[in-house]
FISESE-305352 format. One record per atom (N, C-alpha, C): residue in three letters; x, y, z; atom name. Coordinates in steps of 0.001 Angstrom, whole numbers. Example, Ala and Ser with C-alpha at 12.3 -4.5 7.8 and 13.67 -1.06 7.14 Angstrom:
FISESE-305352
<rest:ala	east:13190	north:-5690	up:7800	atom:N>
<rest:ala	east:12300	north:-4500	up:7800	atom:CA>
<rest:ala	east:13200	north:-3300	up:7800	atom:C>
<rest:ser	east:12850	north:-2250	up:7080	atom:N>
<rest:ser	east:13670	north:-1060	up:7140	atom:CA>
<rest:ser	east:12900	north:30	up:7870	atom:C>
end
This chain:
FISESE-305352
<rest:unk	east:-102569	north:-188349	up:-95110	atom:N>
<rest:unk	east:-101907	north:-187591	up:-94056	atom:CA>
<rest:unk	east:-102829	north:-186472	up:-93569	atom:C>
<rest:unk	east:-102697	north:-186199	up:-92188	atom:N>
<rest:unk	east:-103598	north:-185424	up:-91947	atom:CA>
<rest:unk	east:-103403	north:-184144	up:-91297	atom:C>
<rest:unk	east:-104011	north:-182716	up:-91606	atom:N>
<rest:unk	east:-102962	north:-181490	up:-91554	atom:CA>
<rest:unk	east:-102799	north:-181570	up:-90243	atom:C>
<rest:unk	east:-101761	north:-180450	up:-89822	atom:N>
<rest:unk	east:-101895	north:-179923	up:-88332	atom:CA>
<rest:unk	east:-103272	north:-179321	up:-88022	atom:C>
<rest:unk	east:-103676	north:-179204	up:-86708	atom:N>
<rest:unk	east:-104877	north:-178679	up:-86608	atom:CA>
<rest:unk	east:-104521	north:-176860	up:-87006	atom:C>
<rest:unk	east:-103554	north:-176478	up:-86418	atom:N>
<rest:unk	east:-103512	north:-175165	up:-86573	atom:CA>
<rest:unk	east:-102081	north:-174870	up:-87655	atom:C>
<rest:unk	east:-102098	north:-173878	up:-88321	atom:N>
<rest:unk	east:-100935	north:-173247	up:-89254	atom:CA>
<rest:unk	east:-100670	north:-171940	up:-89349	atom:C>
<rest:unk	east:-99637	north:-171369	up:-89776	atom:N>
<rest:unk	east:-99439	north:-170331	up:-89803	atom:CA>
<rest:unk	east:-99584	north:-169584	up:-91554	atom:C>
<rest:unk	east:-99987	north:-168537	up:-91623	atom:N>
<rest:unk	east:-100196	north:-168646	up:-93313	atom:CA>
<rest:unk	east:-99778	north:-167098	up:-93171	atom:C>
<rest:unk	east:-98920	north:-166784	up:-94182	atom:N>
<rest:unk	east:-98331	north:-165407	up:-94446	atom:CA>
<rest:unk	east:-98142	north:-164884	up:-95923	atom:C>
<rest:unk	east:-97996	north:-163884	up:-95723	atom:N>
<rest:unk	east:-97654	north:-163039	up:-97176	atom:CA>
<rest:unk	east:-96720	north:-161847	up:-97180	atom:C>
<rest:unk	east:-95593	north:-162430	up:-97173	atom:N>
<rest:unk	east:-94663	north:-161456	up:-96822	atom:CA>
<rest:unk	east:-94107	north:-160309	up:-98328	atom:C>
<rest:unk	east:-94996	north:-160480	up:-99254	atom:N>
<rest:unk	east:-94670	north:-159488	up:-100205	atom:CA>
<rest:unk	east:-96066	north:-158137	up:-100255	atom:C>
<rest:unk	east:-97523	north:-159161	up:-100377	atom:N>
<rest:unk	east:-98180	north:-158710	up:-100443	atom:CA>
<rest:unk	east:-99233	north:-158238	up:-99296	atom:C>
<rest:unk	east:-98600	north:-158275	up:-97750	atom:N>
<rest:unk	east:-99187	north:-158207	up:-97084	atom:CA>
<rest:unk	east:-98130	north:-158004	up:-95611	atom:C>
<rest:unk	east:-97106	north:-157559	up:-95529	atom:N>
<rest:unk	east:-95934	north:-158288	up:-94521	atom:CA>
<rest:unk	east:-96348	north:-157499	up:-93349	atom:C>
<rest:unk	east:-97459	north:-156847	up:-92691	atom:N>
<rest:unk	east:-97449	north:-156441	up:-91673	atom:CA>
<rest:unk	east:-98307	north:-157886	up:-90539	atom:C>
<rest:unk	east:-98910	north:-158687	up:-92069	atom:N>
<rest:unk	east:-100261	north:-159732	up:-91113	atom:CA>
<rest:unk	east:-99052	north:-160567	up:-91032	atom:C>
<rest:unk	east:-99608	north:-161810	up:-90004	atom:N>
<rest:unk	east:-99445	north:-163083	up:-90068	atom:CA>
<rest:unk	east:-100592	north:-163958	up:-89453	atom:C>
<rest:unk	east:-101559	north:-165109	up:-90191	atom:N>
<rest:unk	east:-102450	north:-165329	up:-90156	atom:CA>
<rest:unk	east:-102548	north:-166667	up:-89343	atom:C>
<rest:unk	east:-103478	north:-167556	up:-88638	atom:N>
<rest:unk	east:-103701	north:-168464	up:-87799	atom:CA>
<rest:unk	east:-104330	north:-169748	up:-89099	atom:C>
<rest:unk	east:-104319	north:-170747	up:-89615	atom:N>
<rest:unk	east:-105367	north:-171008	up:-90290	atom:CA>
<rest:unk	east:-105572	north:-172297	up:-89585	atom:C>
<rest:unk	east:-107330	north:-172282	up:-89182	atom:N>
<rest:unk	east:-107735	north:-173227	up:-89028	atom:CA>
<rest:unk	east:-108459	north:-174587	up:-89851	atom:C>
<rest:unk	east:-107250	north:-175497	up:-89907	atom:N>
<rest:unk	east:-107623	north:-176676	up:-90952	atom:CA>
<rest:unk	east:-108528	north:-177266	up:-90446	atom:C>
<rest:unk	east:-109624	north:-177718	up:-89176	atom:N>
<rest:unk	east:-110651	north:-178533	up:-89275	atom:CA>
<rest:unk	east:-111981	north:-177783	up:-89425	atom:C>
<rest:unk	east:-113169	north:-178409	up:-89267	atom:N>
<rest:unk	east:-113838	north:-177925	up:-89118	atom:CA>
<rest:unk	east:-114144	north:-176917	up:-87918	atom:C>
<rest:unk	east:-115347	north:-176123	up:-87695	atom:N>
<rest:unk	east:-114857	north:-174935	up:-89035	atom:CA>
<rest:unk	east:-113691	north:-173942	up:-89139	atom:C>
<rest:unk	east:-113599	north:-174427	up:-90593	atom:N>
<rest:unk	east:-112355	north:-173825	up:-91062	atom:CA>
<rest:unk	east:-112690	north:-172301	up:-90928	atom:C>
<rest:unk	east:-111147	north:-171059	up:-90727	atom:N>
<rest:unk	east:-111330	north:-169784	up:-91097	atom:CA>
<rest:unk	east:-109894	north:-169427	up:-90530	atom:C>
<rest:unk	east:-109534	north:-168285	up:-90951	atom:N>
<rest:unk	east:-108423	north:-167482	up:-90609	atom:CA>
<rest:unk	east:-108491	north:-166707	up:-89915	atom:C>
<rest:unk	east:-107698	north:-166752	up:-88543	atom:N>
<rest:unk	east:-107611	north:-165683	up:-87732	atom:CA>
<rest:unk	east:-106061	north:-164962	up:-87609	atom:C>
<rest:unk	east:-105979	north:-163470	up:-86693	atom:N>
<rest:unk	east:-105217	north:-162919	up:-86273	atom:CA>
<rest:unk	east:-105026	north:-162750	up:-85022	atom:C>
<rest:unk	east:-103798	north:-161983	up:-84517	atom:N>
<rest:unk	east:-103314	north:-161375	up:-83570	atom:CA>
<rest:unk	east:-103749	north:-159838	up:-83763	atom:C>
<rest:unk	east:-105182	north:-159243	up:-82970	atom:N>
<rest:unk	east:-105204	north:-158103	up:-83217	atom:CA>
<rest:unk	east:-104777	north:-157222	up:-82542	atom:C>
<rest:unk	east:-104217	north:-156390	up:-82524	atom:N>
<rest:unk	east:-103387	north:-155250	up:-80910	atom:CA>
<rest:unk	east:-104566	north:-154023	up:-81296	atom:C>
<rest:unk	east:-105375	north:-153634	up:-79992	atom:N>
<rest:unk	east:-105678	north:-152540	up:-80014	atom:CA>
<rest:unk	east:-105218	north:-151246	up:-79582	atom:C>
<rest:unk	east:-104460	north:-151583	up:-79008	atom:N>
<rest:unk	east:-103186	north:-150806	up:-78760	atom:CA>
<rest:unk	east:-101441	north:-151929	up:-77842	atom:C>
<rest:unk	east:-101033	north:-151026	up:-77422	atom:N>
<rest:unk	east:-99830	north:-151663	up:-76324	atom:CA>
<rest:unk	east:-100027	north:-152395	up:-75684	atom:C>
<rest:unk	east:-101658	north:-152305	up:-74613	atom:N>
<rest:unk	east:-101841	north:-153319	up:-73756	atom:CA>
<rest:unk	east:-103027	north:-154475	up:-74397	atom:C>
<rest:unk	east:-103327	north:-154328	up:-75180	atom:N>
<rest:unk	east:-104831	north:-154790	up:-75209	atom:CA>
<rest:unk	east:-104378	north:-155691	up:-76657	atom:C>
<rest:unk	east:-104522	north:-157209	up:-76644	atom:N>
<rest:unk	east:-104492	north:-157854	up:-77939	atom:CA>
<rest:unk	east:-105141	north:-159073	up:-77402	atom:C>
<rest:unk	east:-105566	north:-159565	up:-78686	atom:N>
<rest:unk	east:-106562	north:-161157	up:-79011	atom:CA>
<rest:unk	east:-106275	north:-161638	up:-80188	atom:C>
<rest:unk	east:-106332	north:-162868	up:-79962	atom:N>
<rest:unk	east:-106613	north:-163292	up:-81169	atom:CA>
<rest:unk	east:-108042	north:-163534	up:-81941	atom:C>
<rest:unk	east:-108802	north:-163171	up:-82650	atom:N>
<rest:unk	east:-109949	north:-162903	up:-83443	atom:CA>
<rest:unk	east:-110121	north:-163395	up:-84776	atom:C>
<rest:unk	east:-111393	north:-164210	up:-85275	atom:N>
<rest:unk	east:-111561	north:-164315	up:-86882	atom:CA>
<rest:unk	east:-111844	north:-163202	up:-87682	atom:C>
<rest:unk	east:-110575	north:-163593	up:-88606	atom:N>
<rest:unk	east:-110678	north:-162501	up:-89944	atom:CA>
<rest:unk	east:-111793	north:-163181	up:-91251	atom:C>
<rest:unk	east:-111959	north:-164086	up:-91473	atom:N>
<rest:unk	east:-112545	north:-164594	up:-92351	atom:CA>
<rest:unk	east:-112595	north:-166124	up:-92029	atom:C>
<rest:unk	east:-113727	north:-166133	up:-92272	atom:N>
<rest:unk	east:-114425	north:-167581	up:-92393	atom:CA>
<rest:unk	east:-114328	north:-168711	up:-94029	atom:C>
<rest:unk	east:-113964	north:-169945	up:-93633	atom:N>
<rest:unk	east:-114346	north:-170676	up:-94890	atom:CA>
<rest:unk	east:-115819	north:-171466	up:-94644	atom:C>
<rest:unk	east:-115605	north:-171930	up:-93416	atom:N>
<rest:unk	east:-116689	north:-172530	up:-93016	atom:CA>
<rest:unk	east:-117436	north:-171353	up:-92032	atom:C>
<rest:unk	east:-118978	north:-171445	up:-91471	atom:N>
<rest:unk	east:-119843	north:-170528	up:-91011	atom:CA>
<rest:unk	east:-119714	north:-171078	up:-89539	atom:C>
<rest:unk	east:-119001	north:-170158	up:-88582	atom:N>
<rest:unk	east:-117977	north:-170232	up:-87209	atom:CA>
<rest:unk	east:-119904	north:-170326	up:-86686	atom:C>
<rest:unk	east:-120218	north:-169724	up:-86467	atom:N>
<rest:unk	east:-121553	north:-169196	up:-85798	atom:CA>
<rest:unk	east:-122526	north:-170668	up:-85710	atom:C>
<rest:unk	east:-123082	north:-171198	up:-87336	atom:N>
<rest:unk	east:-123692	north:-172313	up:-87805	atom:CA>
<rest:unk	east:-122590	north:-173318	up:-87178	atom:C>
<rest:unk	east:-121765	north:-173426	up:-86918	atom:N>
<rest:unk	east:-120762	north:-174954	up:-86838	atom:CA>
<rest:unk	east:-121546	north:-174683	up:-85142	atom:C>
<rest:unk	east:-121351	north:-174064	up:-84214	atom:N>
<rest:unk	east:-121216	north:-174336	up:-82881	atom:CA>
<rest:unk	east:-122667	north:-173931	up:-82111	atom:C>
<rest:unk	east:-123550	north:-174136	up:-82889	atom:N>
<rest:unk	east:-124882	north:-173674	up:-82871	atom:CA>
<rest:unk	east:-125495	north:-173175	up:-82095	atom:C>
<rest:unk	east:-125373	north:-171845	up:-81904	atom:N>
<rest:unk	east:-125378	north:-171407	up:-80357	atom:CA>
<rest:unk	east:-124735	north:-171690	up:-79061	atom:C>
<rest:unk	east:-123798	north:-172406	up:-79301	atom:N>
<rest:unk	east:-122763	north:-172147	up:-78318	atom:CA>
<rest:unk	east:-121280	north:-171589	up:-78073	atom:C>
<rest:unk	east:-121740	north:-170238	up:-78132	atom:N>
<rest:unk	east:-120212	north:-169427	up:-77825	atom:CA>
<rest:unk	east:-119288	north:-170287	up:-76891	atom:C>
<rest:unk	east:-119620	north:-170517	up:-75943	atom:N>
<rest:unk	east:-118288	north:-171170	up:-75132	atom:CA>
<rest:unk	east:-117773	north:-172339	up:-75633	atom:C>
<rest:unk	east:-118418	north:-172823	up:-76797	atom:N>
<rest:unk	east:-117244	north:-173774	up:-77286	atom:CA>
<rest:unk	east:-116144	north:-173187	up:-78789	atom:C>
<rest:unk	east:-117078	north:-172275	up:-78743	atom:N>
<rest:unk	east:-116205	north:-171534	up:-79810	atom:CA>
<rest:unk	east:-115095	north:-170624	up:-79022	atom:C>
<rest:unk	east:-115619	north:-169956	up:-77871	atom:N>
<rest:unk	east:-114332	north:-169291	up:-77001	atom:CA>
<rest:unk	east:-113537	north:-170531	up:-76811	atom:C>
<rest:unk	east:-113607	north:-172080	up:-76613	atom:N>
<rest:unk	east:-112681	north:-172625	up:-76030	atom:CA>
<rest:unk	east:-111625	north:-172755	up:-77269	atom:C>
<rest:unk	east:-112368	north:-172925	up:-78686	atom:N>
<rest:unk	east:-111244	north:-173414	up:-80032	atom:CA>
<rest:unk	east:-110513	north:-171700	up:-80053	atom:C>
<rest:unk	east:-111106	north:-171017	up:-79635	atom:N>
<rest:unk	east:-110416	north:-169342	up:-79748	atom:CA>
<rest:unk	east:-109150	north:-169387	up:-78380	atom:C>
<rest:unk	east:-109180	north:-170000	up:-77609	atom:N>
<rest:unk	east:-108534	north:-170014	up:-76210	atom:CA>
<rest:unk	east:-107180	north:-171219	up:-76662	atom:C>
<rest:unk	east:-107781	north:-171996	up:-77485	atom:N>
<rest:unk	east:-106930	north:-173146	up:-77325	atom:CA>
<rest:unk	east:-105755	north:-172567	up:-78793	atom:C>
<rest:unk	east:-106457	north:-171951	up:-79897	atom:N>
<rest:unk	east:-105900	north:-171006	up:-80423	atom:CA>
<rest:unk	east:-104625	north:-170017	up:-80517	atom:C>
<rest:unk	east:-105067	north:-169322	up:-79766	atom:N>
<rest:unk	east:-104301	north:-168470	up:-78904	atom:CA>
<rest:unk	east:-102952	north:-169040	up:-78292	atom:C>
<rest:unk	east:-103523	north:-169974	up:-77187	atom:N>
<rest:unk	east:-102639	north:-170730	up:-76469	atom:CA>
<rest:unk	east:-101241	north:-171564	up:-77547	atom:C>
<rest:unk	east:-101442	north:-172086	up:-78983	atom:N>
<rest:unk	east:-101079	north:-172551	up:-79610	atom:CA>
<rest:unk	east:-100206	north:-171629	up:-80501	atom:C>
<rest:unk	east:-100701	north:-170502	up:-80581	atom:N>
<rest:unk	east:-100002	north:-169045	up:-81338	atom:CA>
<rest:unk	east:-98967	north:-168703	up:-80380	atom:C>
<rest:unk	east:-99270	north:-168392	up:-79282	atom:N>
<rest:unk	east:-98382	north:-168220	up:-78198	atom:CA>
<rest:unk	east:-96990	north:-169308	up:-77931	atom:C>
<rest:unk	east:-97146	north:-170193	up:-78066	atom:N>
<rest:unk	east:-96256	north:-171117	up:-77930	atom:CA>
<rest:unk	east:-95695	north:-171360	up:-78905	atom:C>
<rest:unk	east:-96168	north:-170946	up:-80227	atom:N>
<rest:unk	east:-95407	north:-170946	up:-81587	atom:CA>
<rest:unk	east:-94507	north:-169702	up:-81582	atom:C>
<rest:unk	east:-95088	north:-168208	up:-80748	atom:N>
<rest:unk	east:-94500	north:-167293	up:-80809	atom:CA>
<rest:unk	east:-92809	north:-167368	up:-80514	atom:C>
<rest:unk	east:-93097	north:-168555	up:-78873	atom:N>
<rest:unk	east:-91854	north:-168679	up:-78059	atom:CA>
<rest:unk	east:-91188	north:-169560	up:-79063	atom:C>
<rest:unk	east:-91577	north:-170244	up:-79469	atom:N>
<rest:unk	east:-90826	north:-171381	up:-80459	atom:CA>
<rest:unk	east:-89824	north:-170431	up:-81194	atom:C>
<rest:unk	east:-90281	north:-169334	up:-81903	atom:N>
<rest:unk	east:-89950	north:-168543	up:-82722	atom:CA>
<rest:unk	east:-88606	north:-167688	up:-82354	atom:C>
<rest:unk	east:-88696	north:-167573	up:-81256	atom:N>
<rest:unk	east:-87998	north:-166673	up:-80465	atom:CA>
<rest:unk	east:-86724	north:-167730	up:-79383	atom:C>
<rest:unk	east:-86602	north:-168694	up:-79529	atom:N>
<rest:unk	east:-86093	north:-169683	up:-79043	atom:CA>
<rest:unk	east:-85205	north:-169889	up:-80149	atom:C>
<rest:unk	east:-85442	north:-170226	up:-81391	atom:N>
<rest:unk	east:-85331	north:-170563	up:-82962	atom:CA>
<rest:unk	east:-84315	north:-169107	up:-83170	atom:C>
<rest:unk	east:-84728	north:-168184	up:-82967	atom:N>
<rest:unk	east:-83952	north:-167013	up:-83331	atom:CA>
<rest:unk	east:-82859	north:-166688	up:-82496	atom:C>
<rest:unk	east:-82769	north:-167282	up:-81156	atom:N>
<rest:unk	east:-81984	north:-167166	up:-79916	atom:CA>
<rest:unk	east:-80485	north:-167922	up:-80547	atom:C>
<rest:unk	east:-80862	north:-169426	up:-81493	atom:N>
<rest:unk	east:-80237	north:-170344	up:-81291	atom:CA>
<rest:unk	east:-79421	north:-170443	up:-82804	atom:C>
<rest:unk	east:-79794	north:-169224	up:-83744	atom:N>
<rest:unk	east:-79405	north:-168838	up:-84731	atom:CA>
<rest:unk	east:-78257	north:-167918	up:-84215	atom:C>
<rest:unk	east:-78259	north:-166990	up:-83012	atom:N>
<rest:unk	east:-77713	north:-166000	up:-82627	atom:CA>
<rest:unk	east:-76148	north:-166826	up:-82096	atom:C>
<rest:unk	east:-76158	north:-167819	up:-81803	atom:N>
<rest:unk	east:-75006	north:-168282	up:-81313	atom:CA>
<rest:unk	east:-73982	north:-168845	up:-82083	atom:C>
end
């Protein structure tokens, strides 16, 4: 069986402010939702399993696209989330 490409990985005792992105293919690593403030957030790698830089060998724009497609996938999990909580409410 083969994972989802993207997951969500948390630690709600030892950590409950994160909630983490994990990327199961190559290369693997964990990202976040970082807010630099109110207006300003990304999603960004927190840690690497595999070497993000060495996998795409000089090419940032294919690494912005797995960061874009990312994102896009967090986002739509967000609404999921919030849809899910809507439908609890009734």
């Amino acid at each position: 069986m083969a994972l989802p490409k993207f997951m969500i990985a948390d630690d709600p005792v030892t950590d409950p402010d994160n909630e983490y992105i994990f990327h199961t293919e190559r290369p693997r690593f964990f990202a976040k939702r970082v807010e630099e403030d109110e207006e300003v957030a990304y999603i960004d790698i927190v840690e690497e399993i595999d070497n993000v830089e060495e996998y795409f060998h000089g090419e940032p724009e294919k690494k912005q696209e797995l960061l874009d497609e990312l994102e896009e996938w967090y986002y739509a999990y967000m609404e999921w989330l919030e849809e899910d909580d809507d439908d609890d409410e009734e």
